[in-house]
TIMI-2910 file (N, C-alpha, C, CB; in pm, 1 decimal, decimal comma, always signed):
<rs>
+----------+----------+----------+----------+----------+----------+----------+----------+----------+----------+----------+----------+------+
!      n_x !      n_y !      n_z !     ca_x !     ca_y !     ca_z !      c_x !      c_y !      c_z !     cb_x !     cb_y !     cb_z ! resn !
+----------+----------+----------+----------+----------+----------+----------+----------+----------+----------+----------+----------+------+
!   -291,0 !   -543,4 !   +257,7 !   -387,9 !   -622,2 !   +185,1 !   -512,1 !   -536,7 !   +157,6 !   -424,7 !   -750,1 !   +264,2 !  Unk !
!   -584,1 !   -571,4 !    +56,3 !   -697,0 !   -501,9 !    +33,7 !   -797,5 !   -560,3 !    +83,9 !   -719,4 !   -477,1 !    -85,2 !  Unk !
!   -846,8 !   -514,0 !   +191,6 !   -911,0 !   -638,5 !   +260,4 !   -957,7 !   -508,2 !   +364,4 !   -794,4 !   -799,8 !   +326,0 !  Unk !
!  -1166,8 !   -542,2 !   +400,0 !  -1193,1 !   -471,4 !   +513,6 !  -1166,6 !   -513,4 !   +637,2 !  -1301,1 !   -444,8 !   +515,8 !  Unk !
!  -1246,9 !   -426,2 !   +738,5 !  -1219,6 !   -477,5 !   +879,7 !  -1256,7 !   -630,2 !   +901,8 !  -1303,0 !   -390,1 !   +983,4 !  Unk !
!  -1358,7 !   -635,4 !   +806,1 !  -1413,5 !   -811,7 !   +814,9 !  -1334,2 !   -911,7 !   +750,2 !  -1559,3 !   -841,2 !   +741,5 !  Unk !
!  -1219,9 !   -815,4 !   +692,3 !  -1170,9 !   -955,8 !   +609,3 !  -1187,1 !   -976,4 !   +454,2 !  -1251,3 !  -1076,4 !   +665,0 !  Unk !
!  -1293,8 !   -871,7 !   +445,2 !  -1333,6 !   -893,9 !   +264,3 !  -1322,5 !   -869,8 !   +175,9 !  -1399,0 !   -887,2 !   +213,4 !  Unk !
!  -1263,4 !   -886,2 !    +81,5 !  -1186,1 !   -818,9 !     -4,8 !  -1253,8 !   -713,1 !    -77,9 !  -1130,0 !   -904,8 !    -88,6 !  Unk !
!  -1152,7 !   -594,2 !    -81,5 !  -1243,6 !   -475,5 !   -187,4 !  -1186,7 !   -415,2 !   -267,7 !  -1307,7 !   -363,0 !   -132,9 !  Unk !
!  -1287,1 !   -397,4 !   -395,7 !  -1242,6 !   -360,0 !   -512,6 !  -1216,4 !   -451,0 !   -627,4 !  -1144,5 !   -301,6 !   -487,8 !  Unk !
!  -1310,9 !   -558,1 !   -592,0 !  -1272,6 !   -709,1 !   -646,4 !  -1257,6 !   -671,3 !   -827,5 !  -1430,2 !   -850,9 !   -601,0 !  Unk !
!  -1126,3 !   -677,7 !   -894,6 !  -1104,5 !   -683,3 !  -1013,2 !  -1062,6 !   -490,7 !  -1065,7 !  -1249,8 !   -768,4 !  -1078,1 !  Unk !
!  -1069,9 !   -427,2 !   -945,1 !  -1022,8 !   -317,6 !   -971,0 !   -864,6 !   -287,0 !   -896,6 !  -1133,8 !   -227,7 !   -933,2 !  Unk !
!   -788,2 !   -257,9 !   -950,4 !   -623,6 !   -247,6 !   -865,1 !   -641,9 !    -79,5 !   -828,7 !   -438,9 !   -288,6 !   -998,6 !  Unk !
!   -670,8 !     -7,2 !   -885,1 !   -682,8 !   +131,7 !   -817,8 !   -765,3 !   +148,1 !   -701,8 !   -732,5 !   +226,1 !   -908,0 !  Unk !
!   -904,0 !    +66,2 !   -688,6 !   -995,2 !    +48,3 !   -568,1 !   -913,5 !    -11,0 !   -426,6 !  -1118,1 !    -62,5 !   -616,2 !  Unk !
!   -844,5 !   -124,5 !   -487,7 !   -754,9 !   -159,0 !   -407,6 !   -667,2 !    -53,1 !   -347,9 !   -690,0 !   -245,6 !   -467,4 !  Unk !
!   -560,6 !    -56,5 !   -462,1 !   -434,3 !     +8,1 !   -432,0 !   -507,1 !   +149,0 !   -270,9 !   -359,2 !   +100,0 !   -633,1 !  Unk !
!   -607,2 !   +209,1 !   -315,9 !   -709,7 !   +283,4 !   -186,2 !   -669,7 !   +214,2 !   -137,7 !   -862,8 !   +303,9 !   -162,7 !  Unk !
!   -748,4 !   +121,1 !   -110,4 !   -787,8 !    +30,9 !    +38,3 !   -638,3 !    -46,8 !    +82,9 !   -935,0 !   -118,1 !     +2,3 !  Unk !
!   -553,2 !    -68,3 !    +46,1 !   -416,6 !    -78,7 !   +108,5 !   -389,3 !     -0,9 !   +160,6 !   -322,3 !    -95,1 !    +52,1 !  Unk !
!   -318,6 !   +115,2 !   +121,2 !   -308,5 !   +221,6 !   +151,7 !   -381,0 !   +321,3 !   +270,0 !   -319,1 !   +247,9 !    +54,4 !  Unk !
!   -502,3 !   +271,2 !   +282,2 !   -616,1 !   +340,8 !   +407,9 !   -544,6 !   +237,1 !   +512,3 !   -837,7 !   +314,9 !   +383,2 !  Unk !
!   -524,4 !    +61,2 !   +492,5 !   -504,8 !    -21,3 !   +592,9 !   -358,5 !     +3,7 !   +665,5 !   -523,2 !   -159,1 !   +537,4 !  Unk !
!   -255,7 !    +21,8 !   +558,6 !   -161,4 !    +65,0 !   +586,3 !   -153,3 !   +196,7 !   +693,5 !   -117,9 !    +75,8 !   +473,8 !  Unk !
!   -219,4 !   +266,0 !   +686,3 !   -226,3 !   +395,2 !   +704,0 !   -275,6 !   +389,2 !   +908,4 !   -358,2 !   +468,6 !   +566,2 !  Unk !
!   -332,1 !   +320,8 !   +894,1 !   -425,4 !   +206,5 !  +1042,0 !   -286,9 !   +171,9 !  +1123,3 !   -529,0 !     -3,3 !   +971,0 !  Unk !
!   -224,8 !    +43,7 !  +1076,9 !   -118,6 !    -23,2 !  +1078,8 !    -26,8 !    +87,9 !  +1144,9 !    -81,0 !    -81,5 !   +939,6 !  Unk !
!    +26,8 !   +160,8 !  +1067,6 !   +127,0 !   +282,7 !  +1105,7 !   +109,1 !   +353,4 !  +1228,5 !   +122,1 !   +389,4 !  +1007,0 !  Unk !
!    -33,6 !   +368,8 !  +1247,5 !   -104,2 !   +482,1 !  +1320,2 !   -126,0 !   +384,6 !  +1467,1 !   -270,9 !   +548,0 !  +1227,5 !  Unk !
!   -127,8 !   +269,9 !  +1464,8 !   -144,7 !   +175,1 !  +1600,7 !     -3,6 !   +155,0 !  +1669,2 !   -208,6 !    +13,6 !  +1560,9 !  Unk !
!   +128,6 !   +210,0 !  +1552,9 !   +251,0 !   +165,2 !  +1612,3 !   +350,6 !   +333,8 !  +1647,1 !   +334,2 !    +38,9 !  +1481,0 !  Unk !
!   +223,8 !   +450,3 !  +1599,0 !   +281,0 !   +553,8 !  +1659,6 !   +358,2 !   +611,6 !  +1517,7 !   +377,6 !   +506,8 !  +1798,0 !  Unk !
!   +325,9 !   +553,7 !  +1428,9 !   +402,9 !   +631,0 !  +1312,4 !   +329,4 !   +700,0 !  +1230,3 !   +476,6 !   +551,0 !  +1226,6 !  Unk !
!   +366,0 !   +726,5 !  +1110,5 !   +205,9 !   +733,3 !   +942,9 !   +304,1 !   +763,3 !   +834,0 !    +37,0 !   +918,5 !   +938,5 !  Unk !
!   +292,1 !   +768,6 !   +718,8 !   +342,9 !   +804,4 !   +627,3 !   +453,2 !   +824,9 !   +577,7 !   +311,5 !   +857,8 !   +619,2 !  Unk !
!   +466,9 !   +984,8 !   +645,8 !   +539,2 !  +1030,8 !   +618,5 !   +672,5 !   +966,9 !   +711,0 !   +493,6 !  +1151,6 !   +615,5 !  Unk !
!   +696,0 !   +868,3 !   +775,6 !   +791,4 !   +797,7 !   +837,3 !   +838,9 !   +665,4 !   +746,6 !   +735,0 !   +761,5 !   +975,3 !  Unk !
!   +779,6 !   +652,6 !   +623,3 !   +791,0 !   +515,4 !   +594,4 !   +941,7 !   +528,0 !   +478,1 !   +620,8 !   +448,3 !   +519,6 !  Unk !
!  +1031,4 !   +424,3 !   +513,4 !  +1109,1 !   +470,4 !   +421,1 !  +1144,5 !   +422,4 !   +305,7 !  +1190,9 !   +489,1 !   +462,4 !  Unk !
!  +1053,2 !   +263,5 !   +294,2 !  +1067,0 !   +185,5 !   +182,7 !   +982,7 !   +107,7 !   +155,7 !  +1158,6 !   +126,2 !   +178,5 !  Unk !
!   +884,6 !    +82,6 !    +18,5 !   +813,8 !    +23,5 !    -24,4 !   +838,1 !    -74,1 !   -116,0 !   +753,2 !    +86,7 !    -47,8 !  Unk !
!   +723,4 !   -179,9 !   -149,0 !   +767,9 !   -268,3 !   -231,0 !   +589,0 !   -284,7 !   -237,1 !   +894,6 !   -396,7 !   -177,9 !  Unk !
!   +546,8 !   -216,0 !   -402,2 !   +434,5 !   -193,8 !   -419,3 !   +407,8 !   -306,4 !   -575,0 !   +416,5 !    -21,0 !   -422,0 !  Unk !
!   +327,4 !   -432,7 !   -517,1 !   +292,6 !   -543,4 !   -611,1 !   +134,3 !   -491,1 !   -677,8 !   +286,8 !   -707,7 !   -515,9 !  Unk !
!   +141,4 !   -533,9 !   -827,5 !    +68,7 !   -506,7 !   -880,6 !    +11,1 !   -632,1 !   -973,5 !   +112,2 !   -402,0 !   -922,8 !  Unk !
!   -113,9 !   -718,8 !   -973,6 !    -82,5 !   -842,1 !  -1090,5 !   -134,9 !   -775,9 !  -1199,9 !   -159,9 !  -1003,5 !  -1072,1 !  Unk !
!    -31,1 !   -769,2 !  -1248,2 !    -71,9 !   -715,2 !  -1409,7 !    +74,1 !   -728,6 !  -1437,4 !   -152,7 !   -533,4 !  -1443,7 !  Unk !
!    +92,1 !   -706,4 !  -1625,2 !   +214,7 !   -680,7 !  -1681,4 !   +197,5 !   -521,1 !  -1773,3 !   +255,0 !   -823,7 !  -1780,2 !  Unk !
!    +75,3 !   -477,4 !  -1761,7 !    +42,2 !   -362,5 !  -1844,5 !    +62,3 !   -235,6 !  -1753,6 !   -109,7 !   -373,6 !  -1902,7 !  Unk !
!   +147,8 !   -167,7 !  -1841,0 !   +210,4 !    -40,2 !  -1816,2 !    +98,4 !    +67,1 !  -1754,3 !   +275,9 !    +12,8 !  -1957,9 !  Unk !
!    -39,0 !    +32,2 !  -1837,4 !    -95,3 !   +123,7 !  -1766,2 !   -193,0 !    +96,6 !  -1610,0 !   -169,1 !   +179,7 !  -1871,2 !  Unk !
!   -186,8 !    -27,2 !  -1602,2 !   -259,4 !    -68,5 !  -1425,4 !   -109,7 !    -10,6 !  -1390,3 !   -313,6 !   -292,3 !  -1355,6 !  Unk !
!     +6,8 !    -61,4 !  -1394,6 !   +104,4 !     -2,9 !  -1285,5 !    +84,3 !   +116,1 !  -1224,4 !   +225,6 !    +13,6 !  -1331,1 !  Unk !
!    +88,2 !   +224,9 !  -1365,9 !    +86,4 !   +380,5 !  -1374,5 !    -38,9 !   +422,9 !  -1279,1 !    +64,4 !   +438,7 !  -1544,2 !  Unk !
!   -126,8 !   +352,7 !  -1291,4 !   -261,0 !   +373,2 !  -1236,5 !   -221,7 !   +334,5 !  -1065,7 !   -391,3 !   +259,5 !  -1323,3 !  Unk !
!   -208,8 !   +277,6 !  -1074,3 !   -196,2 !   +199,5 !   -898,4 !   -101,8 !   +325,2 !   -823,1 !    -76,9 !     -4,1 !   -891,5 !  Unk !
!    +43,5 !   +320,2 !   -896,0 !   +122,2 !   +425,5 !   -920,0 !    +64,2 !   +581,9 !   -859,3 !   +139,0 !   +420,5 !  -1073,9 !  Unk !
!    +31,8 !   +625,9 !   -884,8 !    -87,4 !   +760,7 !   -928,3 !   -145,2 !   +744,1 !   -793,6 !   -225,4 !   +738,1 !  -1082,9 !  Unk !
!   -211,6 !   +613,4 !   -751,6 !   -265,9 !   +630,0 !   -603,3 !   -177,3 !   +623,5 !   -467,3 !   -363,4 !   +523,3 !   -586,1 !  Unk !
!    -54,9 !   +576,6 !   -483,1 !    +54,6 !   +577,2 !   -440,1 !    +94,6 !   +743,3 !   -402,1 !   +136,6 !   +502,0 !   -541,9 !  Unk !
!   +170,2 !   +748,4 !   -518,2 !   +178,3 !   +913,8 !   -547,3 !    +69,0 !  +1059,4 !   -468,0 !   +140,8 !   +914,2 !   -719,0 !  Unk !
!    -44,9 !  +1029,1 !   -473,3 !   -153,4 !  +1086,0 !   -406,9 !   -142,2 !  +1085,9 !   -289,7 !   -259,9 !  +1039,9 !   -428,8 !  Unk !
!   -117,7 !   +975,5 !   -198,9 !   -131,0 !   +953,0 !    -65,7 !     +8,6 !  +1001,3 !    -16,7 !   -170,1 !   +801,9 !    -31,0 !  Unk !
!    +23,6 !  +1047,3 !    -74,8 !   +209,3 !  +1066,6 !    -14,1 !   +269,1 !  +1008,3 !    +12,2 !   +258,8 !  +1116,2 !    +75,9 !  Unk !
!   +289,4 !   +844,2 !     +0,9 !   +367,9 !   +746,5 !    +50,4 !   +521,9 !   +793,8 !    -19,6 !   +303,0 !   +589,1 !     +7,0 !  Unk !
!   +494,3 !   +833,6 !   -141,1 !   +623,7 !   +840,7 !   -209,3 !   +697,5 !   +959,3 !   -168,7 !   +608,5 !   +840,6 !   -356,4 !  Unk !
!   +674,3 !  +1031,1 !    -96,5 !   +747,0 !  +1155,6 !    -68,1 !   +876,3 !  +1164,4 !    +35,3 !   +644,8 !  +1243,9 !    -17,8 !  Unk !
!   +988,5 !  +1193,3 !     -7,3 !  +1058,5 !  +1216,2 !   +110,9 !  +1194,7 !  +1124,2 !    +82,5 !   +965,0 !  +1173,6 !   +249,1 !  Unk !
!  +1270,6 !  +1095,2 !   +187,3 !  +1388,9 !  +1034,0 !   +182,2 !  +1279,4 !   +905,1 !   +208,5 !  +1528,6 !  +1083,8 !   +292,9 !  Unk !
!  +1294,9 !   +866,7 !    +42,3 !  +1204,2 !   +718,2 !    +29,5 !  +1269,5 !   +654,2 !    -73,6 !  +1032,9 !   +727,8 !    -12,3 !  Unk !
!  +1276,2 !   +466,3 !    -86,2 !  +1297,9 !   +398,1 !   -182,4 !  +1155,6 !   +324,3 !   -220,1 !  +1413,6 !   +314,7 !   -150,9 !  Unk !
!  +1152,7 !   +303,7 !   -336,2 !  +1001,6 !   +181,7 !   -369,1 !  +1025,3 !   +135,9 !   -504,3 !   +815,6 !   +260,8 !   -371,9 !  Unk !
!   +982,6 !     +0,7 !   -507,9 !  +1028,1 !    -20,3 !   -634,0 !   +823,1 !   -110,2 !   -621,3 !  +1232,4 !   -130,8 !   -663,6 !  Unk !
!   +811,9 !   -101,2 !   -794,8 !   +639,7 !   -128,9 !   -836,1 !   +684,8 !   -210,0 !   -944,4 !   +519,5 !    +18,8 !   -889,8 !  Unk !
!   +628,5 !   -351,6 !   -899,1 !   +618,3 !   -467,3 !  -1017,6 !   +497,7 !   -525,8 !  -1016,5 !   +718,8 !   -584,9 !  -1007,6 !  Unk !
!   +511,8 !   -558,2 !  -1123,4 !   +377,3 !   -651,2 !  -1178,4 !   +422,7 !   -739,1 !  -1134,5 !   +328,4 !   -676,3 !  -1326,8 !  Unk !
!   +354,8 !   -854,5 !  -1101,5 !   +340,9 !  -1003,4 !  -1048,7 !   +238,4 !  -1101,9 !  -1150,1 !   +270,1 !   -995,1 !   -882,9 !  Unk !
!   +253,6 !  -1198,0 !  -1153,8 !   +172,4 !  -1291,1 !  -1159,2 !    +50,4 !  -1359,3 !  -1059,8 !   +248,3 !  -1357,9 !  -1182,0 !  Unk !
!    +45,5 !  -1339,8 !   -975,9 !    -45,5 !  -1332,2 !   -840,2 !    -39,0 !  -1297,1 !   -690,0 !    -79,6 !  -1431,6 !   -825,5 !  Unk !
!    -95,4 !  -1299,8 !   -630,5 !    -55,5 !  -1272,5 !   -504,1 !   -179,8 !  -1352,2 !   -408,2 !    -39,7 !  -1100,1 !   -485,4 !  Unk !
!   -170,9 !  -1333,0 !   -273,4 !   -197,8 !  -1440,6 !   -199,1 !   -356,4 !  -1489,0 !   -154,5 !   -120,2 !  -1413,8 !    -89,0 !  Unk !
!   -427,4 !  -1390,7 !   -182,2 !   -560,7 !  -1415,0 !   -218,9 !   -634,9 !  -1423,4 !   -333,1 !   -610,7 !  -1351,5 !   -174,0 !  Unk !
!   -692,6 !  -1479,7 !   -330,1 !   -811,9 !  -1483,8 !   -440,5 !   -847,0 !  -1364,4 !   -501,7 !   -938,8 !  -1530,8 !   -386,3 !  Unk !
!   -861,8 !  -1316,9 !   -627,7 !   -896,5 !  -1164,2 !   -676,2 !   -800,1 !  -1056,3 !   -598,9 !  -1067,5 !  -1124,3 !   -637,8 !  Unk !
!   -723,7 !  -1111,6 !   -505,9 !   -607,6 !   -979,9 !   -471,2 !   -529,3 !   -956,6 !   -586,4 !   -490,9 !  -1011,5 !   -345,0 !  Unk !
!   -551,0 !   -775,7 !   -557,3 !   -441,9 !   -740,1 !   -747,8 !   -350,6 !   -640,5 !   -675,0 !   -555,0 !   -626,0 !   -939,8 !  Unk !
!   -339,0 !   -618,9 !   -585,5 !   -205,0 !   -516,4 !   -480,6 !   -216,7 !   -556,2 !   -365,4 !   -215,7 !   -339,6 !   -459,3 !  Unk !
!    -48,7 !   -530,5 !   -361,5 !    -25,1 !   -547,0 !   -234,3 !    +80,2 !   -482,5 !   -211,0 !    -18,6 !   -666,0 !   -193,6 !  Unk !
!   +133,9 !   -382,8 !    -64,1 !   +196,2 !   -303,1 !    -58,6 !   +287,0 !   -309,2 !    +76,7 !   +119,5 !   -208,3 !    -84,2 !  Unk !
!   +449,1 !   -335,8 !    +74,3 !   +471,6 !   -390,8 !   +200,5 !   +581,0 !   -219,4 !   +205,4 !   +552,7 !   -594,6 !   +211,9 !  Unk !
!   +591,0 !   -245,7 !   +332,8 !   +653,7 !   -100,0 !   +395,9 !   +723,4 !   -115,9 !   +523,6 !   +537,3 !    +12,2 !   +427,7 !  Unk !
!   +858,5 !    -40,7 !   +482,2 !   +930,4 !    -11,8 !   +663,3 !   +920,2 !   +127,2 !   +684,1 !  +1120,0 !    -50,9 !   +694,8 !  Unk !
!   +883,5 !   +149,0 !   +781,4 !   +938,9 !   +275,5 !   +848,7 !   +960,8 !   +328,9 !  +1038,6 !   +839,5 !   +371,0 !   +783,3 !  Unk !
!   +988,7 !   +421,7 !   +988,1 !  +1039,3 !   +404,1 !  +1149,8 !   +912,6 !   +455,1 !  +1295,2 !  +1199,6 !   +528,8 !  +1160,9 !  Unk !
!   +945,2 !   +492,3 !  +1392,8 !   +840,1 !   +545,0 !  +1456,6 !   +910,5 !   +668,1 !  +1511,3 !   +771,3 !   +448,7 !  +1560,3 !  Unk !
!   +863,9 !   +717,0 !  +1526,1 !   +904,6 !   +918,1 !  +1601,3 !   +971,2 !   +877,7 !  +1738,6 !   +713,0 !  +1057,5 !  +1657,5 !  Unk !
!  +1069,2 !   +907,4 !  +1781,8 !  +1063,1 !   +881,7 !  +1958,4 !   +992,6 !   +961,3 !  +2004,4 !  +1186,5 !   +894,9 !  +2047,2 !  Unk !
!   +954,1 !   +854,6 !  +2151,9 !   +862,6 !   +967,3 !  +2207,9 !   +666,7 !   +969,8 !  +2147,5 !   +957,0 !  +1126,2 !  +2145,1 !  Unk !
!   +676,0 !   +887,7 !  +2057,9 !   +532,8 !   +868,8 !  +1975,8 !   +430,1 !   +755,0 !  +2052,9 !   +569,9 !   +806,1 !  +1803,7 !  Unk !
!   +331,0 !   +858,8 !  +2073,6 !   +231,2 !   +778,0 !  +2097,8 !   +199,1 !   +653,3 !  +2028,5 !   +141,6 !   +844,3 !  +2091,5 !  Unk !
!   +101,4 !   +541,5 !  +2101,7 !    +96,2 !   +419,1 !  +2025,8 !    -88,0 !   +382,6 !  +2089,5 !   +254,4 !   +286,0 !  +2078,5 !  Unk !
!   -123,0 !   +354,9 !  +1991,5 !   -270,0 !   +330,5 !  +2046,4 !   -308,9 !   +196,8 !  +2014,4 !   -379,8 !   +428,7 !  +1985,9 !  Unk !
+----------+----------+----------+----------+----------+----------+----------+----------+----------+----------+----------+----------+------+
</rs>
């Protein structure tokens, strides 16, 4: 979710500001269960829009962070909404954890 430590949403009406701030939370998430990134092996990256170029854009921040790298599947759709108010991404993910990986 694009959402700070408080809860508040950020990047209100921007999906690339977002698509960041998922991606940083995600990144949290991973890192509390002993994994990050480069462990994740499948995404399912929501976008509300139907225009080719917010996808590409959101896309692009995806791409940057390295989520997409590696023995990975993800598939990126536009939606019609999602579960908050002004939420415009949302980014769900499996991956595995290292054995042997720390967990904080």
């Amino acid at each position: 979710m694009p959402l700070d430590r408080d809860g508040n949403l950020v990047g209100a009406g921007d999906p690339v500001r977002q698509a960041e701030q998922v991606i940083a939370n995600l990144e949290v998430q991973l890192e509390a269960i002993g994994s990050d990134l480069a462990h994740v092996l499948s995404t399912d990256v929501y976008v509300v829009s139907g225009e080719p170029a917010a996808l590409s854009a959101v896309w692009e921040v995806v791409e940057a962070s390295g989520l997409s790298v590696g023995p990975h599947s993800s598939t990126l759709l536009g939606v019609a909404c999602l579960g908050y108010t002004g939420q415009l991404v949302e980014i769900t993910a499996t991956a595995t954890v290292p054995e042997g990986a720390p967990r904080s």
